[in-house]
VOMARDREN-70257 format. One line per 4 residues: number of its first residue (from 1); their letters; for each residue x, y, z of N, C-alpha, C, CB. Coordinates in Angstrom, 2 decimals, padded with zeros to 5 digits. Atoms other than C-alpha are relative to their C-alpha. Glycine has a CB too. Layout:
% VOMARDREN-70257
NUM) A) X/Y/Z/X/Y/Z/X/Y/Z/X/Y/Z  ...
END
This chain:
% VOMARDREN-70257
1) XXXX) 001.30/000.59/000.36/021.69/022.46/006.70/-000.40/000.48/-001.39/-001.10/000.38/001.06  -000.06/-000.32/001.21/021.30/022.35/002.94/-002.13/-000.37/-000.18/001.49/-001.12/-000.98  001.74/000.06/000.04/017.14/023.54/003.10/-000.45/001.17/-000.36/-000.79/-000.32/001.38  000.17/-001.31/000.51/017.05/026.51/002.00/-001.11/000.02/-000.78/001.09/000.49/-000.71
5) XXXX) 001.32/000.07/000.88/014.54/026.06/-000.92/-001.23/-000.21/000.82/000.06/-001.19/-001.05  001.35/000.63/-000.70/012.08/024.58/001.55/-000.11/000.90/001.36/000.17/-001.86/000.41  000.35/-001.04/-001.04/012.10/027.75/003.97/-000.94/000.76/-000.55/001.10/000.85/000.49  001.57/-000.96/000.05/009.03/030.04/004.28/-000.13/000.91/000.92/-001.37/-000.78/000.24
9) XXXX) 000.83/-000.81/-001.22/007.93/032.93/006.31/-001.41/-000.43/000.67/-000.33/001.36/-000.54  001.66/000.23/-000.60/004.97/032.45/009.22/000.33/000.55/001.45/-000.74/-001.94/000.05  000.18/-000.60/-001.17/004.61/034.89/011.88/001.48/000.90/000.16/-000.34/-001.18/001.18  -001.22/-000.78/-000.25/007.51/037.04/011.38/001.69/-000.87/000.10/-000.38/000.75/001.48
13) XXXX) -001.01/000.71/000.06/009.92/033.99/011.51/000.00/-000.86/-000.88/000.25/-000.45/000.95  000.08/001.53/001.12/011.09/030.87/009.14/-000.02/-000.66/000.57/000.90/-000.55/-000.97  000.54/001.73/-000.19/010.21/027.49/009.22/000.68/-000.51/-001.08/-001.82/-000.45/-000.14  -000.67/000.75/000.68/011.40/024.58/007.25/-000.48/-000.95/-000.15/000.95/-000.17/000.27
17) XXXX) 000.01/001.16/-000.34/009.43/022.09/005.97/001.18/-000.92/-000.50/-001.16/-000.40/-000.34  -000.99/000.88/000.33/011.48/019.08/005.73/-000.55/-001.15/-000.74/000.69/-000.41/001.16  000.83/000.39/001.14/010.78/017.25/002.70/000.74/-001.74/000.66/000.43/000.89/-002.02  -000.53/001.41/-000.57/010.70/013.00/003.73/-001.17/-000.43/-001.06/-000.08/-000.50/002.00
21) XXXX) 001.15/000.93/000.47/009.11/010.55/001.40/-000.62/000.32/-001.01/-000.94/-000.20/000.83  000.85/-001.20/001.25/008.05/013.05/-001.67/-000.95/001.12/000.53/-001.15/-000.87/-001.09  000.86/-001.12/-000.69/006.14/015.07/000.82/000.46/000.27/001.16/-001.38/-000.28/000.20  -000.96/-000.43/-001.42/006.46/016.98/004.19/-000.64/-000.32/000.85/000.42/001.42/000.36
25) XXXX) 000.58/000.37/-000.94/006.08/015.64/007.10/000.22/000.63/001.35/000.18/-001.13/-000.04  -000.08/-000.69/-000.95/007.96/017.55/009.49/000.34/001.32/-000.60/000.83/-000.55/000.94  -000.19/-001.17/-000.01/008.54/021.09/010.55/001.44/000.18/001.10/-001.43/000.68/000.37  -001.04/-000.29/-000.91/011.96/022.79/011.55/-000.25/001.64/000.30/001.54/-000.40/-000.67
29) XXXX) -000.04/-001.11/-000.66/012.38/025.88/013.47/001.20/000.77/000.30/-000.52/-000.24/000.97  -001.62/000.00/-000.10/015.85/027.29/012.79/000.24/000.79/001.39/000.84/000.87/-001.44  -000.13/-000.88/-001.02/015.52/030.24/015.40/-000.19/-000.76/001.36/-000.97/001.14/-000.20  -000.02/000.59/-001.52/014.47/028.02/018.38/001.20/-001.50/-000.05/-001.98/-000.58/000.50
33) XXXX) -000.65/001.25/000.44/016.70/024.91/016.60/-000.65/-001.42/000.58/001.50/000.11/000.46  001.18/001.23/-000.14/013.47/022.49/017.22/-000.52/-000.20/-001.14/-001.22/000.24/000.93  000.85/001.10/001.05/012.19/019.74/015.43/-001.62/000.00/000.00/000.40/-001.61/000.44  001.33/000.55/-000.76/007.88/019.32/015.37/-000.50/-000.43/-001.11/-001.04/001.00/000.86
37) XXXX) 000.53/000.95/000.19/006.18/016.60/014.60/-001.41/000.00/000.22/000.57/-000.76/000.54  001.29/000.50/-000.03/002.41/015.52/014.31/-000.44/-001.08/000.44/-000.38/-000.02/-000.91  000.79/001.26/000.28/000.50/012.65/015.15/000.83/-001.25/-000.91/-001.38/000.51/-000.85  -001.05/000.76/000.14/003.22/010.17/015.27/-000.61/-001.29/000.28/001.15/000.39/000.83
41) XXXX) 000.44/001.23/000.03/000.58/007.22/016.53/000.89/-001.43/000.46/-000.39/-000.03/-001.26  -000.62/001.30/000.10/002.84/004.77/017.49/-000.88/-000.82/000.85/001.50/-000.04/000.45  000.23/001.66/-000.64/002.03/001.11/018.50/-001.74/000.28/-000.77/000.17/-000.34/002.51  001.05/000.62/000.58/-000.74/001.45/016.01/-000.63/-001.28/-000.21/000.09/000.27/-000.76
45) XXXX) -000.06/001.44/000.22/-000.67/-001.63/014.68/-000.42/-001.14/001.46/001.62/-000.20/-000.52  000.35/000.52/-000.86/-000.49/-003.10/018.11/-001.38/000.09/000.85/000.84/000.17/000.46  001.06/-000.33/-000.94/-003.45/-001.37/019.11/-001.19/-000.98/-000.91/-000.33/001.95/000.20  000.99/000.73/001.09/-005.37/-002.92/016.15/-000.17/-001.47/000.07/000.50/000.23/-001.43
49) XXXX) -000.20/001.87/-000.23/-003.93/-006.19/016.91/-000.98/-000.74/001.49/002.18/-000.37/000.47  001.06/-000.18/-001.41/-005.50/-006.29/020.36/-001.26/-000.40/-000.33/-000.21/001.57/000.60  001.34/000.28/000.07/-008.72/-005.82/018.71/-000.26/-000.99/-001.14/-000.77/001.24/-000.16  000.34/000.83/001.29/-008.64/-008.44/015.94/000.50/000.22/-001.43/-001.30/000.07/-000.15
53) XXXX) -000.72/-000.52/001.22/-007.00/-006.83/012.95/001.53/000.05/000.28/-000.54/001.48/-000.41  -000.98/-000.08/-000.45/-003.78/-007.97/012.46/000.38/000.76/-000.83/000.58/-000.94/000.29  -001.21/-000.71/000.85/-000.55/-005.55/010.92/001.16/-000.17/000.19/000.07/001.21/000.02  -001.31/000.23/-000.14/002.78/-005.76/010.60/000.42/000.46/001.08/000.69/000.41/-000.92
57) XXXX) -000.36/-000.57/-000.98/004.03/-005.08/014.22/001.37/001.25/000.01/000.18/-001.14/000.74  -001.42/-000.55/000.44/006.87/-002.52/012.89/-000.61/001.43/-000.53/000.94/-001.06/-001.35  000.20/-001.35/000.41/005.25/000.62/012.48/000.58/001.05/000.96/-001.43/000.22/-000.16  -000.90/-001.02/-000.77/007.11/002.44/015.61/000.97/-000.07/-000.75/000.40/-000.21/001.46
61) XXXX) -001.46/-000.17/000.15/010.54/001.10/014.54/-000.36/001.10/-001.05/001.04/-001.42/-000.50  -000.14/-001.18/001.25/009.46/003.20/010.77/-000.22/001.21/000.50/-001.03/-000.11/-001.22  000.49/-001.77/-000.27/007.82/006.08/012.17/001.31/000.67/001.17/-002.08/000.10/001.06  -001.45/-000.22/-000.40/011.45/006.16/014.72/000.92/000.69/-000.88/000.60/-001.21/000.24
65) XXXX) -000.90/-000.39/000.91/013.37/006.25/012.05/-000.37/000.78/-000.54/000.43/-000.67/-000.71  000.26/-001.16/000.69/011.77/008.87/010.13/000.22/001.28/001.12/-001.53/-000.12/-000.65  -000.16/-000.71/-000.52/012.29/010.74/012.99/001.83/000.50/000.59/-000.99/-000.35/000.68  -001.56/-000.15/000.13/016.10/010.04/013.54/000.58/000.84/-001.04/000.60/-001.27/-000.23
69) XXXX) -000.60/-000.40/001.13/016.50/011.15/010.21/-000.17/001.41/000.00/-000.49/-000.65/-001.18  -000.08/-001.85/000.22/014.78/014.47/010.18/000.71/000.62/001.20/-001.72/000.85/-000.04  -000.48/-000.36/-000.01/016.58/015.03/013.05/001.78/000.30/-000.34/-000.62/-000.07/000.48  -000.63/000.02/000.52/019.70/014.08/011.56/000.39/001.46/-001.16/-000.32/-001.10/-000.20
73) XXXX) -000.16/-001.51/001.07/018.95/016.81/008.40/-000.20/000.70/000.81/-000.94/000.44/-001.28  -000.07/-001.53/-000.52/018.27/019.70/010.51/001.13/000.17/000.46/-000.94/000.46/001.04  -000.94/-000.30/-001.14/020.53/019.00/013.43/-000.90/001.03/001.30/001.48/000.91/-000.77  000.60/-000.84/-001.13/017.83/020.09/015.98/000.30/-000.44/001.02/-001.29/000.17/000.09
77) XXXX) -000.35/000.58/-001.67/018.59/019.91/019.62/-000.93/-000.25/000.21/000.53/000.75/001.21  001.01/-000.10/-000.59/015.05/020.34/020.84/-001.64/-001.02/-001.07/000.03/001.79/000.23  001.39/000.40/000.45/011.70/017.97/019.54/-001.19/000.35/000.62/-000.10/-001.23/-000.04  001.52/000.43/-000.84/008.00/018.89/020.17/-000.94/-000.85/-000.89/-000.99/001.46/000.43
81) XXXX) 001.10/000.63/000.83/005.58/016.37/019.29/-001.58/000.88/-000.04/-000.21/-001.59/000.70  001.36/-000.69/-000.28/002.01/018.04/018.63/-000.76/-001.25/000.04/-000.59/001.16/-001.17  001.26/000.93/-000.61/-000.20/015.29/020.14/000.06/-001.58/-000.85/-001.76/000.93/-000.39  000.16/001.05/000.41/-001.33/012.09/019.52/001.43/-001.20/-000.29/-000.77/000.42/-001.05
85) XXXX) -001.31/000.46/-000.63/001.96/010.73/020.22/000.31/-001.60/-000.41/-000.13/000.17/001.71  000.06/001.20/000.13/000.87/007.14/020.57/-001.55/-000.17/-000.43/000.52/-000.69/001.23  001.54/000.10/001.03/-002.61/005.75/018.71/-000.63/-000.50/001.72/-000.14/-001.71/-001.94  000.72/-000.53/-001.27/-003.84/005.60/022.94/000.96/-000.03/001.07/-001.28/-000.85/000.43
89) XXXX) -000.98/-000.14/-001.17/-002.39/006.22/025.89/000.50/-001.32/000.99/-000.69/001.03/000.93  -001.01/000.89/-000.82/-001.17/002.92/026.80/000.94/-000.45/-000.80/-000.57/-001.18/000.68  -000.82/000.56/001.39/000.81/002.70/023.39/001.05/-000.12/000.77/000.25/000.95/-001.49  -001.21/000.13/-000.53/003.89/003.24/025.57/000.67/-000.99/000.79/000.08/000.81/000.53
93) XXXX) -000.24/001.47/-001.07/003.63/000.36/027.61/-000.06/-001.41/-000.80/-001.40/-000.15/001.27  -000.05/000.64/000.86/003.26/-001.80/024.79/001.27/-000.31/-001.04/-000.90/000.40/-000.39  -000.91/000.34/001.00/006.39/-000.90/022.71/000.95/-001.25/000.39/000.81/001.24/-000.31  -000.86/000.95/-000.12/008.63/-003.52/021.81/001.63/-000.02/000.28/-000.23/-000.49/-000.98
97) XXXX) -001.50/-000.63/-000.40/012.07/-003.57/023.11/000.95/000.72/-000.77/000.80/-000.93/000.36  -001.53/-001.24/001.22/014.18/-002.25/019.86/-000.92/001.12/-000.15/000.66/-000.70/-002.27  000.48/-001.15/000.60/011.57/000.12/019.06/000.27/000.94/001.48/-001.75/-000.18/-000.69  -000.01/-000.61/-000.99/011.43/001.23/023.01/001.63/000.51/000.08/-000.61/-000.89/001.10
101) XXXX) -001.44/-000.49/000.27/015.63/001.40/022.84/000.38/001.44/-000.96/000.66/-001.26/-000.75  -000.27/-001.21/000.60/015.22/003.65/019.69/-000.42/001.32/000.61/-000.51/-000.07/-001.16  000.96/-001.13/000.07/012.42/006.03/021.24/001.40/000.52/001.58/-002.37/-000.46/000.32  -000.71/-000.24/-000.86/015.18/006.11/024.35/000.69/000.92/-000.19/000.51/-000.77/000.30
105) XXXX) -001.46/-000.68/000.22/018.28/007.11/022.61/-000.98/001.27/-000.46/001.38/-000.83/-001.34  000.56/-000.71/000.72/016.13/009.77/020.64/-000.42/001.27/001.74/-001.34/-001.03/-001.11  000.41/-000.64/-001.15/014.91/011.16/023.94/000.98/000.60/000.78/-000.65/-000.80/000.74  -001.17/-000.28/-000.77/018.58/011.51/025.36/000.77/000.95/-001.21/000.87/-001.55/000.58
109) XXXX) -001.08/-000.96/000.96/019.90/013.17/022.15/-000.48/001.23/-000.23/000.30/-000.54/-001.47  000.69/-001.94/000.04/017.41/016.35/021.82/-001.16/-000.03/001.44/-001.40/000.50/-002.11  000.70/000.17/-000.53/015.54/017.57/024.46/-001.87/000.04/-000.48/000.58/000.65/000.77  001.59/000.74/000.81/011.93/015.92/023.87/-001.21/000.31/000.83/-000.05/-001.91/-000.11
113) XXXX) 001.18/-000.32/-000.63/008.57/017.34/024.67/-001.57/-000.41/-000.50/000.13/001.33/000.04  001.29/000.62/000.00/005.09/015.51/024.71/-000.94/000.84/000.01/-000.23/-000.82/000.97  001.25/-000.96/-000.27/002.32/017.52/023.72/-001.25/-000.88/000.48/-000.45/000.87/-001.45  000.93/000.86/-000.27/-000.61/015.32/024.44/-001.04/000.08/-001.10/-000.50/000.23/001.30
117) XXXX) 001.63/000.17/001.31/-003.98/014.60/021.59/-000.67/-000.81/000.34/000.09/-000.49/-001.63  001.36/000.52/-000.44/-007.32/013.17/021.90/000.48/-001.19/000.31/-001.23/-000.02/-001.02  -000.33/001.60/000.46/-005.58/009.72/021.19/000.39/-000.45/001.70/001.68/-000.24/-001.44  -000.73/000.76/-000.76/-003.56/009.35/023.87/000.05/001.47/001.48/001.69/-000.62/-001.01
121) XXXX) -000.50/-000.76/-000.81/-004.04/011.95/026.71/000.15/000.13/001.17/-000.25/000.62/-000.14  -001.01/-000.40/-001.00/-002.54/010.66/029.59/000.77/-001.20/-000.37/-000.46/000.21/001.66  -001.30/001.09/000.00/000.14/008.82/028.52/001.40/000.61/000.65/000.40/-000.47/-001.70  -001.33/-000.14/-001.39/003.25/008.83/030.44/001.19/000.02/-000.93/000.20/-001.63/001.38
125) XXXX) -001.32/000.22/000.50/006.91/009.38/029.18/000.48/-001.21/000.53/000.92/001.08/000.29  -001.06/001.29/-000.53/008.33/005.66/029.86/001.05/000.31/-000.55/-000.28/-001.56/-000.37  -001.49/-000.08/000.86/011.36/006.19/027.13/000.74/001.08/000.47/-000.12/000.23/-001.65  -000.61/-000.79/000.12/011.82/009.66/028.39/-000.78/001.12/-000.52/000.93/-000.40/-000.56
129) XXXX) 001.03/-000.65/000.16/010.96/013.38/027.70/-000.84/000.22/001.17/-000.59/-000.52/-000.91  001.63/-000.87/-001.02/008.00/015.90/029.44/-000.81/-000.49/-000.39/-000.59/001.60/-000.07  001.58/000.34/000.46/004.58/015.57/028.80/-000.81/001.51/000.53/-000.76/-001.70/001.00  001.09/-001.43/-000.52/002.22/018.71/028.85/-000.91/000.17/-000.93/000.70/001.60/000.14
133) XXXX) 000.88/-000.62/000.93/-001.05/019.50/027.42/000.32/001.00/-001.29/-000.76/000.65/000.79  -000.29/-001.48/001.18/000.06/022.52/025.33/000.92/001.32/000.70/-001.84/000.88/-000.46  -000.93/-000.58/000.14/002.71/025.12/025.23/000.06/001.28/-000.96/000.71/-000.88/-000.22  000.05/-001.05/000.26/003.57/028.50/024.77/001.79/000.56/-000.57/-000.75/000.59/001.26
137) XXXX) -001.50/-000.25/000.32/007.15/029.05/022.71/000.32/001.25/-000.81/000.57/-001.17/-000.79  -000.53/-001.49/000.99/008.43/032.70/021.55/-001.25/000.15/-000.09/000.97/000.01/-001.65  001.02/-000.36/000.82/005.01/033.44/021.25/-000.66/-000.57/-000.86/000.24/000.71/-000.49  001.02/001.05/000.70/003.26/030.74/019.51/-000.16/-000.96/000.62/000.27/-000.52/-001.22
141) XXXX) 000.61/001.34/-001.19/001.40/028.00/020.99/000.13/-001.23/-000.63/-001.78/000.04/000.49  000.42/001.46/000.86/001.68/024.50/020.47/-000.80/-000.91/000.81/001.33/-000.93/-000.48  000.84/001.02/-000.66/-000.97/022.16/020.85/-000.48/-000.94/-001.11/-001.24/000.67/000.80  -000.12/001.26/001.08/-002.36/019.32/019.33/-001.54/000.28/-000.83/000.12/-001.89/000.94
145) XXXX) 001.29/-000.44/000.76/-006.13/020.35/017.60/-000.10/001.18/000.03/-001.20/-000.46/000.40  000.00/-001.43/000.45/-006.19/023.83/016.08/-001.45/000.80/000.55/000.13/000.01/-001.76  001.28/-000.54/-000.91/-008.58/026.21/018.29/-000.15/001.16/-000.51/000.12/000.13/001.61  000.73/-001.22/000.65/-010.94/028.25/016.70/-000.39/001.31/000.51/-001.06/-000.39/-000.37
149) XXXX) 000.42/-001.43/-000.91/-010.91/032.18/017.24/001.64/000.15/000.36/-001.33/-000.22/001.73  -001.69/-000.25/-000.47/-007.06/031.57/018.38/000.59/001.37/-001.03/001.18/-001.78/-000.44  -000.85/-001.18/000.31/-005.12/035.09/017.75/000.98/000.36/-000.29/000.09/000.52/000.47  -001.52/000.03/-000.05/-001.93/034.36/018.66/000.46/-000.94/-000.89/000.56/-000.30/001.34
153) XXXX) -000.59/001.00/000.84/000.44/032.39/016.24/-000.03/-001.57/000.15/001.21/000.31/-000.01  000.57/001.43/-000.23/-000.41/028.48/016.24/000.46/-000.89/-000.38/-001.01/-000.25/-000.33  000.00/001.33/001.30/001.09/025.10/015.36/-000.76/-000.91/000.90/001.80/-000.84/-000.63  000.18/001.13/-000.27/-000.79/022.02/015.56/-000.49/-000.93/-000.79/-000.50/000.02/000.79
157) XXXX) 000.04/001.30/001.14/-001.89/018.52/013.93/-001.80/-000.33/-000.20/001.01/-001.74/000.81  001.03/000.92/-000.30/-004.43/016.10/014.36/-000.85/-000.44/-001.13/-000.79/000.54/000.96  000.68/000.14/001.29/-006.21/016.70/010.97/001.00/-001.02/-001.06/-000.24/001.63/-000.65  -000.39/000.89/001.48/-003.77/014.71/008.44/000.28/000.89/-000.94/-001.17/-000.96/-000.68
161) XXXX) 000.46/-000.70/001.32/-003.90/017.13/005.74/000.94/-000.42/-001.17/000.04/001.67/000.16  -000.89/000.58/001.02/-002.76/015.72/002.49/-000.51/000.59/-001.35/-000.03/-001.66/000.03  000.47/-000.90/001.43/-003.11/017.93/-001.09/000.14/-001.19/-001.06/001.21/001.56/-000.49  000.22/000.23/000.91/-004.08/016.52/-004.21/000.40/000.67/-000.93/-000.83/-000.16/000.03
165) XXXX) -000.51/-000.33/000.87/-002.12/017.01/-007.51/-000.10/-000.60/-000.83/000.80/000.20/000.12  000.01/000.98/001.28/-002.11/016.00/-011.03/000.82/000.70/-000.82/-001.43/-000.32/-000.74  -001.52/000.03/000.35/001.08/015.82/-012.69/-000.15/-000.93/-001.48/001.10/-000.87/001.44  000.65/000.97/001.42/000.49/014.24/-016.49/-000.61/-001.25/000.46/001.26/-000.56/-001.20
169) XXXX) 001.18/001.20/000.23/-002.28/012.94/-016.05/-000.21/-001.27/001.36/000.56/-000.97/-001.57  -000.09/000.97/-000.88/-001.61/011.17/-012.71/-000.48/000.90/001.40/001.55/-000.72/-000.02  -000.29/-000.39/-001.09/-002.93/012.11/-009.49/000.40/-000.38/001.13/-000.53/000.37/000.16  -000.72/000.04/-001.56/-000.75/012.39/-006.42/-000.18/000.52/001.13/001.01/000.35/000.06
173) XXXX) 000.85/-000.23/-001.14/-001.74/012.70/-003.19/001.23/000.30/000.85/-001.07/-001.28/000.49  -001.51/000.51/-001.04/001.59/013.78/-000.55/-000.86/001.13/001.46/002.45/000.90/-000.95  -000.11/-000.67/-000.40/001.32/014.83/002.54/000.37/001.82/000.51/000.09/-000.66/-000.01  -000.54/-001.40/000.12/001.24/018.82/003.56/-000.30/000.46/001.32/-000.64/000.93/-001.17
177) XXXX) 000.15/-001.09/-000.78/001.11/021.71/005.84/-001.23/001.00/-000.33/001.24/000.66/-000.08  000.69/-000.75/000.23/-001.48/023.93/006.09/000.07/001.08/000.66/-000.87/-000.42/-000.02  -000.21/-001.90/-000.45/-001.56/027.82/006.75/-000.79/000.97/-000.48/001.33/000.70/-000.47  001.15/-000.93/000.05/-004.55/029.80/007.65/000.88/001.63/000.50/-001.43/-000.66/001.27
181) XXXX) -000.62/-001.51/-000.49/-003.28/033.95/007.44/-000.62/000.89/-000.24/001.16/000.46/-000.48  000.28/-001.42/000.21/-004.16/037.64/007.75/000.28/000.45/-001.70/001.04/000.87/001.12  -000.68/-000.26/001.42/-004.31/039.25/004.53/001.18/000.48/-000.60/-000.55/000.61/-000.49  -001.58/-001.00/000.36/-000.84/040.72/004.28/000.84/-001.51/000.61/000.40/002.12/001.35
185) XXXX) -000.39/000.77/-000.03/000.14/037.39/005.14/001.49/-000.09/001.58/000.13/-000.05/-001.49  -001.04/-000.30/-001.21/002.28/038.65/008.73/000.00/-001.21/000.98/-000.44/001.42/000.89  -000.07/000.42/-001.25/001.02/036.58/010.96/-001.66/-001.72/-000.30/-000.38/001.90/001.35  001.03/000.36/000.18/-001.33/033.40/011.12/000.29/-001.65/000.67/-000.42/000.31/-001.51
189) XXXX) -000.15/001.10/-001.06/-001.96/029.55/012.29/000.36/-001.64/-000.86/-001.68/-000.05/000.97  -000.13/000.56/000.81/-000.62/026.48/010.87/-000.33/-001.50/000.46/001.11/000.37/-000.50  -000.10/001.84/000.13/-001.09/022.41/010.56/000.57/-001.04/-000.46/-000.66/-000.45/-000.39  -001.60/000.98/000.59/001.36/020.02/010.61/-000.49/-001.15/-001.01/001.00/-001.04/001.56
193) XXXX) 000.51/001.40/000.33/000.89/017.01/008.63/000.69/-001.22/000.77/000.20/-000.24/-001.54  -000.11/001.15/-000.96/000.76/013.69/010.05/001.41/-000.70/-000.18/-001.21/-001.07/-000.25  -001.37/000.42/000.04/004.24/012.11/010.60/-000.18/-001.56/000.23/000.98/000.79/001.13  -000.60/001.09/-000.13/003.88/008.72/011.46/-000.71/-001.48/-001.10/-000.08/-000.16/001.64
197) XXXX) -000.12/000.78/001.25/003.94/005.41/009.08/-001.06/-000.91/-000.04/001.29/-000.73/-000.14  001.37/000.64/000.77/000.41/004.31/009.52/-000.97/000.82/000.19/-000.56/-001.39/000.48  000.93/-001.07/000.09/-001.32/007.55/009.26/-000.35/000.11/-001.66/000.69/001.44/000.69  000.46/-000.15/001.39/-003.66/008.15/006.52/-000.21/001.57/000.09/-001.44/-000.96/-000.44
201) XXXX) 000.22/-001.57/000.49/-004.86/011.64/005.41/-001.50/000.64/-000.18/000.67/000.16/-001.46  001.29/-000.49/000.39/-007.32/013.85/005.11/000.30/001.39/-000.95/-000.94/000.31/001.43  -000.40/-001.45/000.61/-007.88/016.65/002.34/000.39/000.87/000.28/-000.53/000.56/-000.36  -000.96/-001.65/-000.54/-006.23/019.58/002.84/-000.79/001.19/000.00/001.35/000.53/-001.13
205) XXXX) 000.49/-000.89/000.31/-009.18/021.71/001.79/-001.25/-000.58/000.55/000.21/000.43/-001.29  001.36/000.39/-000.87/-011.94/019.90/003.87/-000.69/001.10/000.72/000.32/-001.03/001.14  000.70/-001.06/-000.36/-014.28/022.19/005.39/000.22/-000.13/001.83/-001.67/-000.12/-000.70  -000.29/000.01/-001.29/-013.55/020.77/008.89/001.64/000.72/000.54/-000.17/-001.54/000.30
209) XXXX) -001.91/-000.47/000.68/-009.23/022.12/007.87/-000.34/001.57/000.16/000.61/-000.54/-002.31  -000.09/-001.92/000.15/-010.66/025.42/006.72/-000.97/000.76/001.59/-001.27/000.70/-002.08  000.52/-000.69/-001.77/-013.21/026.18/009.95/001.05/-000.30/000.78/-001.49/-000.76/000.92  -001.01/000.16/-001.60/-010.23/025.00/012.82/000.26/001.54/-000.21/001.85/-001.28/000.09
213) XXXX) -001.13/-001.01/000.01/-008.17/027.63/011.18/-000.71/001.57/-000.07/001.06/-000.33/-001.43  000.93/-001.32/000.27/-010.95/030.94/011.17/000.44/000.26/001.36/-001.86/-000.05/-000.42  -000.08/-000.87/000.79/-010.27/033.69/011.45/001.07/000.27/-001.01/-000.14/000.81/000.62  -000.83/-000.28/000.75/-008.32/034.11/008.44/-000.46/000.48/-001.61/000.78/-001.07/000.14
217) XXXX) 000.77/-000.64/001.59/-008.55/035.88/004.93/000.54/-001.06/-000.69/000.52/001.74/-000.80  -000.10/000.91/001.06/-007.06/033.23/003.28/000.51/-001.30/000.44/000.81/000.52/-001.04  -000.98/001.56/-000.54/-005.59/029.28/003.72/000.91/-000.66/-001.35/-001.37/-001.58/000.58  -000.97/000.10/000.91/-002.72/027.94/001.89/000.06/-001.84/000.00/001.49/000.96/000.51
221) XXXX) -000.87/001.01/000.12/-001.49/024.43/001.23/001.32/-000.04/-000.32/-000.40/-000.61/-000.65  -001.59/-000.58/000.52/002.17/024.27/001.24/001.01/-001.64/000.13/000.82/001.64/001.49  -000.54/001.25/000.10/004.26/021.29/000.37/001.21/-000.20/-000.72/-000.86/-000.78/-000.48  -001.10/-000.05/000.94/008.07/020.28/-001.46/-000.91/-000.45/-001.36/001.40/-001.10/000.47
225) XXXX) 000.04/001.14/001.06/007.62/019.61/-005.07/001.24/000.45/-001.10/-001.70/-000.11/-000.83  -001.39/000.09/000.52/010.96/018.86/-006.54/000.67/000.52/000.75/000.32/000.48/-001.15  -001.41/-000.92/-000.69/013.57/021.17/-005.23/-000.89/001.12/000.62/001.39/000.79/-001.33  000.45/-001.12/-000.41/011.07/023.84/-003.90/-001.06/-000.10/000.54/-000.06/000.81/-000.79
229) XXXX) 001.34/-000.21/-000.81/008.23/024.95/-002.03/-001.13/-000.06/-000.63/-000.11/001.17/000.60  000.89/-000.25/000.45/005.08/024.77/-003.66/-001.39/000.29/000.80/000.05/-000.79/-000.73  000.74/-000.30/-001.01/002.12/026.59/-001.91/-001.93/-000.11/-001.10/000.76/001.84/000.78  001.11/-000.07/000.63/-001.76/026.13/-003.06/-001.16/000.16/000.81/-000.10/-001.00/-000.73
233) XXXX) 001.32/-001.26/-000.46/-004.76/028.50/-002.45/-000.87/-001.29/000.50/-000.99/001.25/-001.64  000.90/001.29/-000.28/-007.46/026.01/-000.50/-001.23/001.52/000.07/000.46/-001.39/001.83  001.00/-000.85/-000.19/-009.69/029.22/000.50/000.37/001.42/-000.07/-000.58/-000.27/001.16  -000.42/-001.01/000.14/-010.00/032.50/-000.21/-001.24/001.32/000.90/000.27/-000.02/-001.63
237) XXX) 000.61/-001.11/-000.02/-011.78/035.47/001.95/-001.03/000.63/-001.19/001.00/000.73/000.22  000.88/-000.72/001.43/-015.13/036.83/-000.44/000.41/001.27/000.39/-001.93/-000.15/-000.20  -000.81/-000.90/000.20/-014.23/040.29/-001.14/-000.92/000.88/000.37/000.65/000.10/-001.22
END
C-alpha cells in the first residue's frame, strides 16, 4: 500500500487518510486492516425524487464505486460505515438492481458493518453486512454523531467537514477530517468527512465541529495536499 505520506498518528495508532477526488474522504486503519467511511447517503437522489425534485438517479452506483476503489488502495478486509448509510432508512429498498448487485459483491468481499445515523436508523442490511448502533474497536468507539464529554478515543461523521484554502488566488474548498486532541497531542476524537457523491459540506471550523469535539486543547483540520498531509489549526485552547 503505497500511503505512506498520508499516515498520521491518533490515539497511539496510525490512520490513513486516503486521498480520492483532491481530498479525503475515507479513513484506513492499517492495525485493524479496516476501511471507514461517513455518511455515504445513498439513494439520495431517489429520495428527492419521491418528493418532487428530480436528480440524476446514479448517485449509489458513484458513491459504490468510490468505495470499491478505496478498498481496492488499501486492501482492507473489514468496512465500518459511521452512519447515515442511506439518506433514510428505506434507501435500501429502493436501490436499483446494478447499484444493489454492486453494494452485494462489496458486502461479500470485506466484512461490512452498519453503524446507523439520524438519517436512516433502522434500516436493514438487504445487500448484506450487520447493522448496530455504535461500536467499541481496540478501544475506540465508532458511532455516527460525535458525543460531547466522550474520553475515550472516537471516530465519527455526520458533520461534512470541508476546509477552505487559497492557493493563488483561488479558493478551494476539499473535503477533510477533523481532530479534536489533548495537548501533547496522545490521544483525542476525530471526524470523518462525508464520503458519498451527493454530500455537500460543512466548514470545518464551524462552531457546531468545534463544540461536538470538547474537551480538547486544540482541533486540527487535516487533509492530502499534493503528495502529503496537510494539517490546519481550526481552534486553539486560551492559555
Amino acid at each position: 500500500m503505497v500511503l505512506v505520506s498520508f499516515t498520521f498518528p491518533f490515539c497511539g495508532d496510525e490512520f490513513v487518510l486516503v486521498p480520492q477526488d483532491g481530498g479525503a474522504r475515507a479513513l484506513f486503519w492499517p492495525r485493524e486492516n479496516a476501511l471507514l467511511v461517513a455518511d455515504l447517503h445513498l439513494e439520495k437522489a431517489s429520495f428527492y425524487a419521491r418528493h418532487g425534485q428530480m436528480l440524476p438517479p446514479y448517485d449509489s452506483r458513484e458513491t459504490l464505486e468510490r468505495v470499491a476503489d478505496a478498498i481496492r488502495i488499501t486492501g482492507a478486509r473489514r468496512l465500518y460505515t459511521l452512519g447515515d448509510n442511506f439518506h433514510d432508512s428505506d434507501g435500501s429498498q429502493r436501490l436499483e438492481e446494478h447499484a444493489a448487485g454492486m453494494l452485494s459483491a462489496l458486502t461479500r468481499a470485506v466484512d461490512w458493518v452498519w453503524i446507523t445515523g439520524n438519517h436512516d436508523p433502522a434500516m436493514e442490511a438487504k445487500s448484506g453486512g450487520t447493522v448496530v448502533e455504535e461500536l467499541v474497536v481496540n478501544g475506540t468507539v465508532l458511532r455516527h454523531i460525535a458525543k460531547r464529554g466522550e474520553t475515550r478515543p472516537e471516530l465519527s461523521g455526520h458533520f461534512h467537514p470541508r476546509v477552505q484554502v487559497k492557493i493563488r488566488q483561488r479558493h478551494i474548498r476539499r473535503p477533510c477530517a477533523v481532530v479534536g486532541h489533548n495537548e501533547d497531542a496522545t490521544c483525542g476524537r476525530m471526524i470523518l468527512p462525508a464520503f458519498g457523491a451527493l454530500t455537500g459540506g460543512m466548514n470545518a471550523g464551524d462552531p457546531a465541529i468545534l463544540k461536538a469535539l470538547q474537551p480538547a486543547s486544540a482541533v486540527d483540520a487535516i487533509v492530502p495536499a499534493g503528495e502529503r498531509l496537510a494539517r490546519f489549526p481550526l481552534w486553539r485552547e486560551a492559555a
